[in-house]
C-alpha positions as CSV (number, residue, x, y, z in Angstrom):
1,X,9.4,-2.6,26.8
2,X,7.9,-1.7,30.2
3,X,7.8,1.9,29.5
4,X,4.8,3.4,27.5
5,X,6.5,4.8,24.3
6,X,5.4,8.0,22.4
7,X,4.9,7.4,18.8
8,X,4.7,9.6,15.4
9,X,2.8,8.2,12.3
10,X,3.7,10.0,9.2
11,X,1.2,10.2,6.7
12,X,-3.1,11.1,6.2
13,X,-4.6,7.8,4.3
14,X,-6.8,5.2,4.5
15,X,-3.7,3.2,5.5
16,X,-2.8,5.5,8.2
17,X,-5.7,6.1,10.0
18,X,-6.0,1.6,10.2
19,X,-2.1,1.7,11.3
20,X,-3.4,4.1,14.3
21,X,-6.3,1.9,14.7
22,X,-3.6,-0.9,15.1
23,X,-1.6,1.4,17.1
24,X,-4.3,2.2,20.1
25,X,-4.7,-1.2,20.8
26,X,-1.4,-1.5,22.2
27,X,-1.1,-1.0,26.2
28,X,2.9,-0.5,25.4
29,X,1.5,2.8,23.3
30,X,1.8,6.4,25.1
31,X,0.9,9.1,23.3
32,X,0.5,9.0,19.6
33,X,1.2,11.9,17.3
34,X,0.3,12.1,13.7
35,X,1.3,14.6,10.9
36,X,-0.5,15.2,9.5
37,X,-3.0,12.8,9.7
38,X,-6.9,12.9,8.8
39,X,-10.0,13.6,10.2
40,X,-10.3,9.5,11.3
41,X,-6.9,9.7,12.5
42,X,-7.4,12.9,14.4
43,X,-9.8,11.2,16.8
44,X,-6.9,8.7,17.5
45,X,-4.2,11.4,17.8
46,X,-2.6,14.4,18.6
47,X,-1.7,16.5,15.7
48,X,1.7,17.1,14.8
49,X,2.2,20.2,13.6
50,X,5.2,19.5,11.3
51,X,5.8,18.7,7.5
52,X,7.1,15.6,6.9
53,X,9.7,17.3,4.1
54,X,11.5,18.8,6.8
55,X,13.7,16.6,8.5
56,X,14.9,18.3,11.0
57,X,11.9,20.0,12.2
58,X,10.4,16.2,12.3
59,X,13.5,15.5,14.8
60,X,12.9,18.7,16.7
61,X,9.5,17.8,17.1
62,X,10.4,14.0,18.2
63,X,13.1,15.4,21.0
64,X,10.2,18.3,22.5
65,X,7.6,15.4,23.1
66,X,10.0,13.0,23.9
67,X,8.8,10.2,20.8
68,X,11.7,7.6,20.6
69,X,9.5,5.8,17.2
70,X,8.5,7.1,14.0
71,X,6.4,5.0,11.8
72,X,6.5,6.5,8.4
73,X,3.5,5.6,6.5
74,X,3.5,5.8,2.8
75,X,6.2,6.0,0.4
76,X,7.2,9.2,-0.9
77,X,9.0,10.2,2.5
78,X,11.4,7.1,2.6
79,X,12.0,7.7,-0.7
80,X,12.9,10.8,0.5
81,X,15.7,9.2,2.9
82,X,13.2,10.8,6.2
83,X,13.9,7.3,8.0
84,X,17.7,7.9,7.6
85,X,17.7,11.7,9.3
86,X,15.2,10.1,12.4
87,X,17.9,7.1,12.4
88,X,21.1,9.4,12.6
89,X,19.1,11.2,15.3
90,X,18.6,8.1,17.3
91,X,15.2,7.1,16.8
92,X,13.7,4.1,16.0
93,X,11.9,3.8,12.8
94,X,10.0,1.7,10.9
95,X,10.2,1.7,7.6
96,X,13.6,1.3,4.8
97,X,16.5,3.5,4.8
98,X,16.3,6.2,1.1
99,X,18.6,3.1,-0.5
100,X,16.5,0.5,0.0
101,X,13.3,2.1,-0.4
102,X,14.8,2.5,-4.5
103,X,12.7,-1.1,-4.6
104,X,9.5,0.8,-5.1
105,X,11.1,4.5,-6.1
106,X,12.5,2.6,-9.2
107,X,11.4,0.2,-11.2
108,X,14.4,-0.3,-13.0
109,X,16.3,-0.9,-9.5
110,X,13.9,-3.8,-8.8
111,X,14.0,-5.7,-12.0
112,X,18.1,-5.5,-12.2
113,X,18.0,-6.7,-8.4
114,X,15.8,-9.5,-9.5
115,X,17.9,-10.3,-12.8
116,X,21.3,-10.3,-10.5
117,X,19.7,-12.3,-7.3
118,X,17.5,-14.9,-10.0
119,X,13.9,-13.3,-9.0
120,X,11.0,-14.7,-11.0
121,X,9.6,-11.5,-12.6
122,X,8.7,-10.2,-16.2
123,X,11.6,-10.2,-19.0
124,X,12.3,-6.5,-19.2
125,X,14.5,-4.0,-20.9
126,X,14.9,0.1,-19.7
127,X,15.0,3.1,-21.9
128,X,16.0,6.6,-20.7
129,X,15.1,8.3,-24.3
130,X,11.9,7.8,-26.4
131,X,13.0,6.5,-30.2
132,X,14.6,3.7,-28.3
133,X,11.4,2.9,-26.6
134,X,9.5,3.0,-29.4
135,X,11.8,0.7,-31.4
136,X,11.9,-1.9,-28.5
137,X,7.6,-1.9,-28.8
138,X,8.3,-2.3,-32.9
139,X,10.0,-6.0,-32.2
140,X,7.7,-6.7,-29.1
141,X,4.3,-6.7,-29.6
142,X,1.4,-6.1,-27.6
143,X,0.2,-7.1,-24.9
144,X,3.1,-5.2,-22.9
145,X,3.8,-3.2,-20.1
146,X,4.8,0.5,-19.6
147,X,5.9,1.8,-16.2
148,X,7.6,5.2,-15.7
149,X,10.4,4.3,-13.5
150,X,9.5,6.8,-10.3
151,X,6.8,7.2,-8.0
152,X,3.6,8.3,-10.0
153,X,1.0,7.0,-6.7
154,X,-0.1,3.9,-8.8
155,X,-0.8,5.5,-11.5
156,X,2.1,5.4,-13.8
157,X,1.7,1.4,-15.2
158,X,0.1,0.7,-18.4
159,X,-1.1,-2.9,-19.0
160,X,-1.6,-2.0,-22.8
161,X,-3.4,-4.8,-24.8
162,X,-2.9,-2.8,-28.1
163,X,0.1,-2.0,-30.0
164,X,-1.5,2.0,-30.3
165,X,-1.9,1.5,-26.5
166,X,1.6,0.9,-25.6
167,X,2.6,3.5,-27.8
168,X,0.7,6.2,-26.3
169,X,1.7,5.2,-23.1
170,X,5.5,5.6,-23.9
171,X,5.1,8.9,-25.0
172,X,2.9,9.6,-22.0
173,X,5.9,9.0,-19.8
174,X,8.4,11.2,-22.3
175,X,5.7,13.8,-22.2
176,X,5.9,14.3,-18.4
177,X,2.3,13.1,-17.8
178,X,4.0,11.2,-15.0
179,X,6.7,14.2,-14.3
180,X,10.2,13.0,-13.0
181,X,8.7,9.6,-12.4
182,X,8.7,9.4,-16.5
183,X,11.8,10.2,-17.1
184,X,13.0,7.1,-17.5
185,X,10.7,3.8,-18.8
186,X,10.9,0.4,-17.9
187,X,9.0,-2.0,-20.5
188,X,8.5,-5.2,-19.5
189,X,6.6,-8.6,-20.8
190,X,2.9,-9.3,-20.0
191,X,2.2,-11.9,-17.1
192,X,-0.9,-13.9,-17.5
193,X,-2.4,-14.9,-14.5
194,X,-4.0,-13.9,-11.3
195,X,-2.6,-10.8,-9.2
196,X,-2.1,-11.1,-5.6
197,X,-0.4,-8.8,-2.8
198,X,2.2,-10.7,0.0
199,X,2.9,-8.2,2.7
200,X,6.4,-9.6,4.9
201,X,7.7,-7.6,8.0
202,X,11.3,-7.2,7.9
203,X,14.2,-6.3,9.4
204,X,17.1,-6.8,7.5
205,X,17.9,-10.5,8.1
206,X,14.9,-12.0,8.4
207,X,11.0,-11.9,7.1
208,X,7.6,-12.6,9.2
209,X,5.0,-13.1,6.9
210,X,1.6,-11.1,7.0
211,X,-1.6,-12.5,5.4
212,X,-2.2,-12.1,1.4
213,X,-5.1,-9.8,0.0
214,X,-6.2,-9.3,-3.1
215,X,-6.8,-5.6,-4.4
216,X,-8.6,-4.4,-7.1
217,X,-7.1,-1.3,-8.8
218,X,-9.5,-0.4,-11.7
219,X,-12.4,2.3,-11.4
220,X,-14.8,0.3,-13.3
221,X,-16.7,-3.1,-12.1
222,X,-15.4,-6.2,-14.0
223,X,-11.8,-4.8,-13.6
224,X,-12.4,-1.9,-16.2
225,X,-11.4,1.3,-17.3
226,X,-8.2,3.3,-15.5
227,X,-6.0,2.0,-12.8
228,X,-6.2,3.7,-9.6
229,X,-4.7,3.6,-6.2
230,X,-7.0,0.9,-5.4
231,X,-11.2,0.4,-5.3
232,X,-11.1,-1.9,-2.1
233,X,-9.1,-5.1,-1.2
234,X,-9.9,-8.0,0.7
235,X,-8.0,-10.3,3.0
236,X,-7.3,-13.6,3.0
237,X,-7.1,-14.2,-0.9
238,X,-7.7,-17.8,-1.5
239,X,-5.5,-17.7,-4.6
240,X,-2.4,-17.6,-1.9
241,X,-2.4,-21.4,-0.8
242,X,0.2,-22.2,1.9
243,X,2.6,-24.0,-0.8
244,X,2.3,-20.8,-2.9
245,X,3.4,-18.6,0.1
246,X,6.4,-20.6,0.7
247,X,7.7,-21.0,-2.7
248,X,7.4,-16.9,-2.3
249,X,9.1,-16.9,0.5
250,X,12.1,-18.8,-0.6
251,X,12.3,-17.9,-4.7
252,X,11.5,-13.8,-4.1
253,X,11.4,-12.4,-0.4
254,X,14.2,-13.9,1.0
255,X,16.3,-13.7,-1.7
256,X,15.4,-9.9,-2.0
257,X,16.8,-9.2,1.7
258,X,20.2,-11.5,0.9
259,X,20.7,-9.5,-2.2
260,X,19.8,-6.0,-0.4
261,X,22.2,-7.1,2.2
262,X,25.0,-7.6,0.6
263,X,24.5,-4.2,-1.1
264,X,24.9,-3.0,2.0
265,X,21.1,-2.1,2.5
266,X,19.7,-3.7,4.7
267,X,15.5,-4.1,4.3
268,X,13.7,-3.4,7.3
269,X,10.3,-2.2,7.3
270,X,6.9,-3.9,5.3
271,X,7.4,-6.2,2.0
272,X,4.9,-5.4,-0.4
273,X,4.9,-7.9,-3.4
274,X,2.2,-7.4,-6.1
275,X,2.5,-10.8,-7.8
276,X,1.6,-12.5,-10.7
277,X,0.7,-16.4,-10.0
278,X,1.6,-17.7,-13.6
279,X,1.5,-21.1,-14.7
280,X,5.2,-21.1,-14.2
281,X,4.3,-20.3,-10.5
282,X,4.4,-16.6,-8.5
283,X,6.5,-14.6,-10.0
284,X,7.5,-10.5,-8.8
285,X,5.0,-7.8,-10.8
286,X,6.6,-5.2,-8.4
287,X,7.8,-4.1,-4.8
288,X,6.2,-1.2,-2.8
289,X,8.0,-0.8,0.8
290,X,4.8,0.3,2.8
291,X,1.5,-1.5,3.2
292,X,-0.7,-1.1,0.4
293,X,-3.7,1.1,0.9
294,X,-6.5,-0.2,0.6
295,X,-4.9,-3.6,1.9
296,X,-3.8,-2.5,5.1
297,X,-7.0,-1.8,6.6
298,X,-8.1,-5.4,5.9
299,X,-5.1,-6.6,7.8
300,X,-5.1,-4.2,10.7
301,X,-8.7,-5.5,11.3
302,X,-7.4,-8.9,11.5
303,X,-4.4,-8.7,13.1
304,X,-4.6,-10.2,16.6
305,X,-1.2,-9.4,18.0
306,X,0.3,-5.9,19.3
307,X,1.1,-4.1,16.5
308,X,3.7,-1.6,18.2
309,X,5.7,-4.5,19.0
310,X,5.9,-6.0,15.8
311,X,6.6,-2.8,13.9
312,X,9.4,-1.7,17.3
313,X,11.0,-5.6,16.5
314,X,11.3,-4.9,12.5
315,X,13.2,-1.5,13.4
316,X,15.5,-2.6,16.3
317,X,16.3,-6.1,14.0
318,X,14.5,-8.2,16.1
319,X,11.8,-10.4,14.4
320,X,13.9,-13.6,14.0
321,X,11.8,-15.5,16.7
322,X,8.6,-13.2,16.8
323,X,4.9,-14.6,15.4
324,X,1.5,-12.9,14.6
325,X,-1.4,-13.9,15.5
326,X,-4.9,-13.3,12.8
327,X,-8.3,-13.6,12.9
328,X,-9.9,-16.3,10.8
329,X,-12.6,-13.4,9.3
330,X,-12.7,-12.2,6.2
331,X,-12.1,-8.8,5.9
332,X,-13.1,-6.3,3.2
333,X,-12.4,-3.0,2.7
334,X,-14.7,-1.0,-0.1
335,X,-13.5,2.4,-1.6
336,X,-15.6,5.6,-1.7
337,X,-14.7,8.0,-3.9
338,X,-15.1,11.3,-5.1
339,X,-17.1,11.4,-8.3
340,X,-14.5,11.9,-11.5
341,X,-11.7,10.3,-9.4
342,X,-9.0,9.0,-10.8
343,X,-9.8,12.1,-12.9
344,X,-10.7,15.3,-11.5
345,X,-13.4,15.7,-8.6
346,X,-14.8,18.6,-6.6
347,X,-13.3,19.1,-3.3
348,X,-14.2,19.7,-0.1
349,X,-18.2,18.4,-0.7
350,X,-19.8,17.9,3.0
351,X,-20.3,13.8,3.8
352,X,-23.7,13.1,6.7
353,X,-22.9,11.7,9.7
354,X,-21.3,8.5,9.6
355,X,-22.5,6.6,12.7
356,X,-25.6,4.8,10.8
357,X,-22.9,3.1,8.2
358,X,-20.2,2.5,11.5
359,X,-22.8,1.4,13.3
360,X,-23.6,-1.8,11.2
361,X,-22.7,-5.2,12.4
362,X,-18.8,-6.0,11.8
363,X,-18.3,-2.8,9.9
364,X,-15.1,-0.4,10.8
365,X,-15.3,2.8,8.6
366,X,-11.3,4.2,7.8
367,X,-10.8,7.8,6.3
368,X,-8.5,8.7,3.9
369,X,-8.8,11.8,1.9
370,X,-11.3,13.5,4.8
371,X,-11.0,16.8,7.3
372,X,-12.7,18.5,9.4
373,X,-14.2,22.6,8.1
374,X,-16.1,24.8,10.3
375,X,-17.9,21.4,12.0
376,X,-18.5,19.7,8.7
377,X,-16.8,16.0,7.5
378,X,-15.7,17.2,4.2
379,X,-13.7,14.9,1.5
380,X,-10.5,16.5,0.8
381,X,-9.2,13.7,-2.1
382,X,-9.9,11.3,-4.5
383,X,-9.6,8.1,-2.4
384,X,-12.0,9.1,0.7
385,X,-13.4,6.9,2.9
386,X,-12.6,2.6,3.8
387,X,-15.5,0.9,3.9
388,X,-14.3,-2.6,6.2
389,X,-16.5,-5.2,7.4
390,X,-15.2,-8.6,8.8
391,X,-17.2,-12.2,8.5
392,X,-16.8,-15.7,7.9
393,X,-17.1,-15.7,4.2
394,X,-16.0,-13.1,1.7
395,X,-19.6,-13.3,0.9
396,X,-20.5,-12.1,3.9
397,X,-18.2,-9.6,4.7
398,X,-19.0,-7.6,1.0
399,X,-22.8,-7.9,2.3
400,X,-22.0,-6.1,5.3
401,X,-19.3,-3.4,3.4
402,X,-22.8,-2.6,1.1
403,X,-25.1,-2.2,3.8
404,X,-23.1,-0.1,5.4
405,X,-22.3,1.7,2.1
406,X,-26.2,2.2,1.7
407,X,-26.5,4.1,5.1
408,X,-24.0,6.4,3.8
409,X,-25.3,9.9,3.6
410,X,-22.7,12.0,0.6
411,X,-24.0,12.5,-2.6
412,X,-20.9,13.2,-4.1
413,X,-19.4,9.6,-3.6
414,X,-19.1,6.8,-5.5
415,X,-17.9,2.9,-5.2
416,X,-17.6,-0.3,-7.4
417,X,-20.3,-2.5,-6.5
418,X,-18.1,-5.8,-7.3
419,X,-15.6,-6.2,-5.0
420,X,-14.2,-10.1,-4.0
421,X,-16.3,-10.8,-7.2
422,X,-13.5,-13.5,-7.9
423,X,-13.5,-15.3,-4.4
424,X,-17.2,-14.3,-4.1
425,X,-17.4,-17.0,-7.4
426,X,-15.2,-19.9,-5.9
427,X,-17.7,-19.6,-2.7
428,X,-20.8,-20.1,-4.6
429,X,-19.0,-23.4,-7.0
């Protein structure tokens, strides 16, 4: 790997613009590309006037700039089967083929993988038509679990605690409120426990464990009101002890790529188990197949070793004797959002300048849903900026993600207030 490689990074998130971040520190890096990236990942990149839809315009692209690796960010495009055209085209890429990627683009395709290979995960049964659903809620009782089966970008699981709850969330899915991704309704039994998020590199054989973190996907503080795509994260999460991560390693990950294997699709690209740690022991909520966003940009501030290699050994099947290096910080990333969001907001309100808030000690600031109109930082989504600070304490990294949050100048935004509150509670005892 003497030779500087050209890169393209699909995608225009929070988790994006830190992979970038990642990406630039790497002296093997040449040019990177980005489609179609942010305004954060703009000032890393060259834009890449393509859409991601369009395969072969993607592999046009890659052949007139001479890019020999795609990293495809989130999760729609794999889904999609993008890696597949870029592989037949003889590019490297990182991230699972449009088979393997089914163990986030269905639900149901994950929980009969686990119930053939012997995963721990939820008892479960899936319904394709509503009356059946509904009749399957009648003989078990709330506190249950409603996913529509597709993609609905983390919005499409119910954790109802009421029977009228889980009702109205089955015939949410059969309405459509989900589209496609409701068409077909995995119900499954309620975990008690404490949630954490694994994140393993892969390449088909083998796994190379990344740091845990611990997200927080409701709007409101104290873990209330509507899921979202996630209100900030923090990385390491104390609830992963060492003996926790192996028994994941050797009950769910590696078992997943054995069982994927020999369905002839091979797992390469990023892991990412949200688990339940149960008083049975961890046990599979669900895979995604990217990094989560808004974990990512804790780990890409920790991560210590070159990124581009890493990511180039998962895609070429060569992790088995690789090793990554972290930081000992804490790293937290708080969520500013547009005001209504996960409802509806206003778009394209203007956001002050930043470098007050970036300036603060240990503090990297991410975009996600932000671009750049006549001059003006505008927010373009729900999910907008990453508020990340490092320090030695998750206490002291939240301290840090506020003061910067203080300095912020956008009326228009708004955070929870509480993030790490768990860990922030074991410091203090």
């Amino acid at each position: 790997m003497s030779d500087r490689i050209n890169v393209l990074l699909i995608g225009s998130g929070g988790r994006e613009h830190a992979l970038a971040y990642g990406l630039n520190k790497s002296d093997k890096l040449g040019t990177l590309y980005a489609a179609p990236g942010n305004a954060g990942i703009l000032q890393l990149a060259q834009k890449a006037e393509v859409s991601e839809s369009d395969h072969q315009a993607v592999i046009d692209f890659c052949k007139a700039k001479e890019i020999s690796f795609v990293v495809v960010g989130p999760e729609a495009p794999l889904v999609d089967g993008l890696s597949d055209s870029l592989r037949a085209a003889g590019l490297d890429v990182f991230g699972p083929s449009k088979e393997a990627a089914q163990l986030e683009g269905s639900k149901g395709y994950t929980k009969d993988l686990c119930a053939e290979f012997n995963i721990p995960t939820a008892a479960y049964a899936r319904f394709d038509a509503l009356d059946a659903a509904l009749a399957y809620l009648d003989s078990n009782p709330a506190p249950i679990v409603i996913k529509a089966d597709g993609l609905a970008a983390g919005k499409g699981v119910t954790v109802a605690m009421t029977q009228d709850e889980a009702i109205a969330a089955v015939k949410d899915c059969f309405d459509g409120a989900f589209g496609d991704a409701g068409a077909e309704v995995v119900i499954e039994a309620f975990l008690q426990g404490e949630e954490a998020s694994l994140f393993a590199l892969c390449d088909g054989k083998s796994a190379l464990l990344f740091p845990s973190a611990q997200d927080h996907k409701a709007v409101g503080e104290g873990d209330t009101g509507p899921n979202t795509g996630g209100m900030g994260a923090y990385s390491p999460a104390p609830v992963m002890t060492a003996d926790l991560t192996r028994q994941v390693m050797d009950s769910i990950i590696q078992p997943t790529l054995d069982g994927m294997a020999s369905r002839g699709a091979l797992f390469t690209g990023v892991l990412f188990l949200g688990l339940m740690i149960t008083d049975k022991g961890p046990e599979l909520i669900e895979y995604n197949v990217r990094f989560g966003d808004p974990e990512c940009q804790t780990l890409m501030m920790r991560l210590e070793s070159d990124l581009l290699e890493l990511l180039l050994a998962s895609a070429r099947g060569e992790l088995a004797d690789k090793q990554a290096r972290w930081s000992d910080d804490v790293v937290m990333n708080v969520v500013m959002a547009a005001k209504g969001y996960p409802g509806s907001y206003e778009k394209n309100t203007v956001i002050g300048d930043l470098s007050a808030a970036q300036d603060t000690e240990g503090v990297q600031i991410f975009h996600a849903g932000t671009a750049l109109k006549d001059g003006a930082l505008v927010a373009t989504g729900g999910r907008v900026l990453n508020i990340c600070a490092r320090g030695s304490s998750v206490t002291e990294a939240q301290k840090r993600c506020y003061e910067a949050i203080d300095k912020l100048n956008w009326e228009n935004g708004f955070c929870r207030r509480d993030i790490g509150w768990r860990a922030i509670a074991r410091e203090a005892n």
